[in-house]
C-alpha atoms as one frame of an Amber mdcrd trajectory, in Angstrom:
protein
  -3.611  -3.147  22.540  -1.129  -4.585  20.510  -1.379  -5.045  16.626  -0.474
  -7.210  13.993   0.562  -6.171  10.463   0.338  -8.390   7.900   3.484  -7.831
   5.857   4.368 -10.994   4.721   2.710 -11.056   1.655   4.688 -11.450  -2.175
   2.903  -8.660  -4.018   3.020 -10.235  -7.330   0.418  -8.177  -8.730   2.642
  -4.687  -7.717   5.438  -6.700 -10.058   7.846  -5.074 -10.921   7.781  -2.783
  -8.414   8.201  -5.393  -6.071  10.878  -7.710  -7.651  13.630  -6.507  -5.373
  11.051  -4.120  -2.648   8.916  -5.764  -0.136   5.648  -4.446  -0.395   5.404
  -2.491   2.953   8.686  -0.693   2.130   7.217   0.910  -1.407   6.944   4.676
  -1.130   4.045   6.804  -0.749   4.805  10.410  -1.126   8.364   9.499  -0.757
   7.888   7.350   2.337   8.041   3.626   2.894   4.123   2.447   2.979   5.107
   0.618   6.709   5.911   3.513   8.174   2.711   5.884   7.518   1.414   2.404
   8.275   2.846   2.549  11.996   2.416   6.372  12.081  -1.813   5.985  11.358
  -1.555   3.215  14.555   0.355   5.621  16.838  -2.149   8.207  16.633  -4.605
   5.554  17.974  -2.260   4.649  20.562  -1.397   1.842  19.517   2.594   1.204
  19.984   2.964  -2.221  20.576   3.628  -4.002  16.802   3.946  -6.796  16.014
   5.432  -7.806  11.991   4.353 -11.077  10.149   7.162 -10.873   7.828   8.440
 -13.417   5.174  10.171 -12.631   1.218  12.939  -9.454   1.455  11.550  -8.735
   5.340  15.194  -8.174   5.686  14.761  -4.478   4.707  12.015  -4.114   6.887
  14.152  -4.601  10.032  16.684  -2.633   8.057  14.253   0.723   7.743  12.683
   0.138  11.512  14.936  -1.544  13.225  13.188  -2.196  17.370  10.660   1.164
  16.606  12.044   3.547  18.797  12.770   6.109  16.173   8.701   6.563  15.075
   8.295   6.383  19.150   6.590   2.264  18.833   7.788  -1.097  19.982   8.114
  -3.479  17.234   8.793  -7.419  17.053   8.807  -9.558  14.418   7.462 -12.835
  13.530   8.997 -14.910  10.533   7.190 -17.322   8.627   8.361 -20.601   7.754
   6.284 -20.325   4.448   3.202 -18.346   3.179   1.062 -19.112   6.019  -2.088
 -17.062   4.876  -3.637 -13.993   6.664  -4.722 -16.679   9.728  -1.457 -18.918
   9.922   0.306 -15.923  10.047  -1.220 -14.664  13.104  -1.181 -18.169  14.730
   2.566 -18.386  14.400   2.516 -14.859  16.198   0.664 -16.269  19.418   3.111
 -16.541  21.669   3.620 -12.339  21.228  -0.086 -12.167  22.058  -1.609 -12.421
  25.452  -4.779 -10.201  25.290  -7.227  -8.419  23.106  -5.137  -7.088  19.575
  -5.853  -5.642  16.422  -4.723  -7.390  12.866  -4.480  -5.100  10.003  -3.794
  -6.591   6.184  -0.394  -5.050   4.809  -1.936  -3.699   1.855  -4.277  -1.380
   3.134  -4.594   2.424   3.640  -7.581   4.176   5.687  -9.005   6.900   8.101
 -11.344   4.704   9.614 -11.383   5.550  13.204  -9.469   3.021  15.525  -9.942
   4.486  18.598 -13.890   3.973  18.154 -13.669   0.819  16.517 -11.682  -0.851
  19.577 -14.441   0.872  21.931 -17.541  -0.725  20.266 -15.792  -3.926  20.379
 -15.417  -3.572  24.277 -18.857  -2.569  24.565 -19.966  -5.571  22.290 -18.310
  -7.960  24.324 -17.636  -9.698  20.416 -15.104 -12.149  20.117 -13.933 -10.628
  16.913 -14.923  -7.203  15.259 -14.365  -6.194  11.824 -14.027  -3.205  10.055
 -16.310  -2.953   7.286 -16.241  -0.448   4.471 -18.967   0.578   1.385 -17.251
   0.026  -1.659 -18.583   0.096  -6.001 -17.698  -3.238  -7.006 -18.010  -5.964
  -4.195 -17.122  -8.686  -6.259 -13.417  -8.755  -6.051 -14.174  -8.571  -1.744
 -15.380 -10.652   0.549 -19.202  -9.112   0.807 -19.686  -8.884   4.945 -23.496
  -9.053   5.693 -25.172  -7.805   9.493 -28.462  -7.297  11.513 -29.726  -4.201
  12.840 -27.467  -4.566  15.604 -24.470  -4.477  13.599 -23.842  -8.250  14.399
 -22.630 -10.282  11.434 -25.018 -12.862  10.157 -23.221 -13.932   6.916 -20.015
 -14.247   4.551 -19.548 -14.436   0.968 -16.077 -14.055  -0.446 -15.870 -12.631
  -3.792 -19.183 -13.683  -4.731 -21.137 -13.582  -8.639 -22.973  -9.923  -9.146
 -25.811 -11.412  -9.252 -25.291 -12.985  -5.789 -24.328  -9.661  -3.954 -26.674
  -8.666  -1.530 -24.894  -5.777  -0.257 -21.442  -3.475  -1.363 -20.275  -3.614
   2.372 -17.106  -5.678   2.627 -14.509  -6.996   4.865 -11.860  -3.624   5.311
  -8.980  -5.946   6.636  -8.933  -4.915   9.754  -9.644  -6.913  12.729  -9.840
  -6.895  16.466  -9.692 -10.176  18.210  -9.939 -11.999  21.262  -6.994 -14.393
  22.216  -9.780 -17.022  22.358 -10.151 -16.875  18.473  -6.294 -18.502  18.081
  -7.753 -21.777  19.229  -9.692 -21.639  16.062  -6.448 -21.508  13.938  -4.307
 -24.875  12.865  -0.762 -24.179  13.665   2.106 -24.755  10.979  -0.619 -24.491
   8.317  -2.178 -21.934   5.905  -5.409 -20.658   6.993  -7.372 -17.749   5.599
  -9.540 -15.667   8.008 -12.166 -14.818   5.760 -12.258 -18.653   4.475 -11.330
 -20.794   7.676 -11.876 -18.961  11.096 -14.751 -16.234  10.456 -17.566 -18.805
   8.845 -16.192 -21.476  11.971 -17.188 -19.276  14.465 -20.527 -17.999  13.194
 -21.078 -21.648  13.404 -20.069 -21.801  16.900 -22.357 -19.062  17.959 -20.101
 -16.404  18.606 -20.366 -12.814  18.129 -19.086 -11.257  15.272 -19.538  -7.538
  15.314 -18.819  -5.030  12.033 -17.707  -1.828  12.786 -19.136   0.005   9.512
 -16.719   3.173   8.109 -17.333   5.360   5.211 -13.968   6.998   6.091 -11.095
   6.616   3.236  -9.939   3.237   2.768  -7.921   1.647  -0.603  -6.506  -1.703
  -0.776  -3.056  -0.706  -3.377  -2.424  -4.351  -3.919  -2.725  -3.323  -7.498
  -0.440  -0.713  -9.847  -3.305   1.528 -10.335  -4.639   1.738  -6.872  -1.350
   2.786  -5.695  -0.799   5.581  -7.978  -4.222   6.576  -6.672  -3.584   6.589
  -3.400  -0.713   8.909  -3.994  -2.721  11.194  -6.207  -5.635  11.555  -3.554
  -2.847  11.935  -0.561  -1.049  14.886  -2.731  -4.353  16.647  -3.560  -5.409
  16.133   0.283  -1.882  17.130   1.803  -0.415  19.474  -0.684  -2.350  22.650
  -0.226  -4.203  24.436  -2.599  -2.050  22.923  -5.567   0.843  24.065  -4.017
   4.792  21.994  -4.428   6.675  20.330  -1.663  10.376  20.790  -2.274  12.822
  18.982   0.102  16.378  20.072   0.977  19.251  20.436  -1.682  16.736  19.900
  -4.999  17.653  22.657  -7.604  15.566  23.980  -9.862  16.337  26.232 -13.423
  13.737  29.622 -13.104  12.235  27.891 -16.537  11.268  24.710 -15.231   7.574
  24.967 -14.742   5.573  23.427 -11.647   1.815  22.352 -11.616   0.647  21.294
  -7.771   0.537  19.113  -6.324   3.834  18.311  -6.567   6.060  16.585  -3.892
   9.887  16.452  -5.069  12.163  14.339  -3.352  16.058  15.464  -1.697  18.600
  16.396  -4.037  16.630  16.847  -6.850  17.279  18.614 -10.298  14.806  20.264
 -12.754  16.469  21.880 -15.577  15.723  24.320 -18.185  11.964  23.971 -19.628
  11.402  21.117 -18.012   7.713  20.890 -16.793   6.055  18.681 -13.778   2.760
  18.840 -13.878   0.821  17.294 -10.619  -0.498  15.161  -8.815   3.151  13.685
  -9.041   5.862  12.818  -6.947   9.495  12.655  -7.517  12.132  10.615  -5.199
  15.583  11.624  -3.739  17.884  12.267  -6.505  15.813  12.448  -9.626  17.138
  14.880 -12.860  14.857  15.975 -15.566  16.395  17.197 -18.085  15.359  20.223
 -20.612  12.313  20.029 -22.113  10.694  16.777 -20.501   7.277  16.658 -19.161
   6.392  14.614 -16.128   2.712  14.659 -15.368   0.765  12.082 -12.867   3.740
  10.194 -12.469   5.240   8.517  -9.417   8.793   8.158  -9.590  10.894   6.182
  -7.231  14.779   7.349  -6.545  17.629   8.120  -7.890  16.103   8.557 -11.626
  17.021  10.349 -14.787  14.240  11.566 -17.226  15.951  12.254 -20.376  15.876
  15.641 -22.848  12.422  15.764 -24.250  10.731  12.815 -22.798   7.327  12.708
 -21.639   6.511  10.548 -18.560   1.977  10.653 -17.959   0.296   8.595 -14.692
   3.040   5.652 -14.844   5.403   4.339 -12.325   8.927   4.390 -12.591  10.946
   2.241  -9.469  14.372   3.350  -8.541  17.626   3.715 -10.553  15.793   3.845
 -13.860  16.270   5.812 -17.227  14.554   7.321 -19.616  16.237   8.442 -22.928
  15.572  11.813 -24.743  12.446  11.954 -26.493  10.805   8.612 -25.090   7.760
   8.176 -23.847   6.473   5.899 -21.108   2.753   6.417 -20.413  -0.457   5.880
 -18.710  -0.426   2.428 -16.845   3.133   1.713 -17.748   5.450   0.207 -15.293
   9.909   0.293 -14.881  10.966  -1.781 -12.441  14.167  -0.722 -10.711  17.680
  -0.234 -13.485  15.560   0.404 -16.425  17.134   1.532 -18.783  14.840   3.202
 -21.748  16.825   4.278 -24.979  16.134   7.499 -27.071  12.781   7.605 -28.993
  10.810   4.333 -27.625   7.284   4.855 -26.915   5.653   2.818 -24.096   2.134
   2.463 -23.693  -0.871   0.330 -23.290   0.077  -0.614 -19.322   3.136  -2.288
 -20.292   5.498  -3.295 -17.440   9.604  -3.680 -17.564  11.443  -6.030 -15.066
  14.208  -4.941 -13.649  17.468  -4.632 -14.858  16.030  -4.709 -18.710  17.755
  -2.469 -21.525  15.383  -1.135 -24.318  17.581  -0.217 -27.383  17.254   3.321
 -28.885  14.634   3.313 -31.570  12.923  -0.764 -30.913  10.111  -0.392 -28.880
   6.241   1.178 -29.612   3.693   0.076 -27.722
């Protein structure tokens, strides 16, 4: 079975992050998001992929190139414009000739493929969805079923007084071909909006293949520092520090798991990481600074004295002595923080921005 990955989405909400990064090349423990992405698939066999790409999908071919190095086939499909999670798949039809799977860019799961794609065989559905419990349906699109598991009923994003149940659409689908007919071509068209309610109409069956496994959508800043906080405490053993290859570390610089550090990294005297946190190839911290929660991106340099706590920091950036950028915060990539600023409160920097010594408290 071949699958579709959504992946041409903007990620404005991920902004800055994503100013100059596609949003399926951001890294999770130190690893573009596509690739444990195309890794999760593999282990379902499923090595056919197909890319809906559009903004910066240059880097995308860049990273994977045909597949062959992660052992998968992969072809892309360009869109003309933002086509929408349907469109986008309709412009990929002529890479489609039988059943396939379509999974939303932006999401990370367990949920059990393998099982999924067998009780939509057994079904005989034209379409099954994977469907997830989650605490606040409201900001979904609420997925309601019978007994059987058939779906009977959509409500996207609907009023809390309207919900009727906290299952909800998981973005992941397996279709038939047959459901392509249902798309316009050279238009945007939403699954959940356009195709999904049209063929309820039309009497087909709509299965829901229910999960309670992990799943987290990390279209948002906070949901993807979450994601890698639960993968570090899941992956890194008992609290315990990854160190890659050519990293150097002073015997005063303190470690609190988990802790992944990236290639060619430096921790000097006093410095102290405490986890869940990651650090990218070629980051310095310099005496005396604390970095705790944090996810930082590549190439970074976290000045004497400063205190980085559960913010993200994107490539290339720097952070004077004695600043402070904390919870919710945000550097997009070249930031360049002087001595003695404080940032707080969730604010973000674009790229490229300066922040004078002394000028900033938030």
């Amino acid at each position: 079975m071949k699958a579709v990955i959504l992946a041409g989405g903007e990620a404005t909400r991920l902004r800055p992050l994503t100013c100059n990064t596609p949003k399926m090349m951001v890294p999770v423990l130190n690893r573009p998001f596509l690739e444990h992405l195309v890794r999760y698939l593999k282990g379902h066999r499923i090595v056919d992929v197909v890319l809906a790409v559009g903004k910066l999908s240059g880097q995308l071919h860049d990273y994977l190139g045909d597949g062959s190095r992660l052992g998968v086939s992969i072809a892309c499909s360009e869109e003309p414009f933002p086509m929408g999670t349907a469109g986008a798949v309709k412009n990929a039809e002529s890479l489609l000739d039988d059943s396939f799977l379509v999974f939303n860019g932006d999401i990370f799961t367990d949920i059990d493929l393998t099982a999924m794609i067998r009780a939509h065989r057994q079904n005989r559905a034209m379409a099954t969805l994977a469907l997830t419990p989650v605490e606040d349906p409201t900001i979904y699109g609420v997925v309601e079923t019978d007994d059987r598991g058939r779906v009977t009923r959509f409500s996207e994003k609907p009023r809390r007084e309207e919900v009727t149940t906290n299952v909800i659409n998981a973005g992941i689908y397996i279709l038939e071909p047959a459901v392509l007919s249902y798309i316009k071509p050279d238009a945007f068209s939403m699954f959940e909006r356009d195709v999904f309610p049209q063929l309820l109409e039309k009497g087909h069956a709509i299965h829901g293949y229910q999960s309670s496994e992990y799943w987290i959508d990390i279209g948002t800043p906070d949901k993807y520092l979450r994601l890698q906080h639960d993968l570090l405490r899941r992956s890194v053993c008992d609290g315990g520090t990854v160190i890659a290859t050519e990293s150097s570390l002073h015997p005063s610089a303190r470690i609190e798991g988990p802790v992944m550090i990236g290639r060619a990294c430096s921790l000097e005297a006093n410095c102290t990481i405490k986890g869940p946190a990651v650090l990218g190839a070629g980051c310095r911290v310099e005496e005396e600074a604390v970095v705790e929660g944090a996810m930082i991106w590549q190439d970074c340099t976290i000045g004497r004295g400063a205190r980085l706590r559960n913010c993200l920091v994107a490539s290339s950036c720097s952070v004077g002595e004695e600043s402070e950028v904390l919870d919710g915060c945000i550097l997009g990539d070249e930031v360049l923080i002087g001595r003695r600023n404080k940032l707080s409160n969730g604010i973000r920097i674009w790229p490229g921005r300066s922040i004078q010594p002394d000028t900033i408290s938030f």
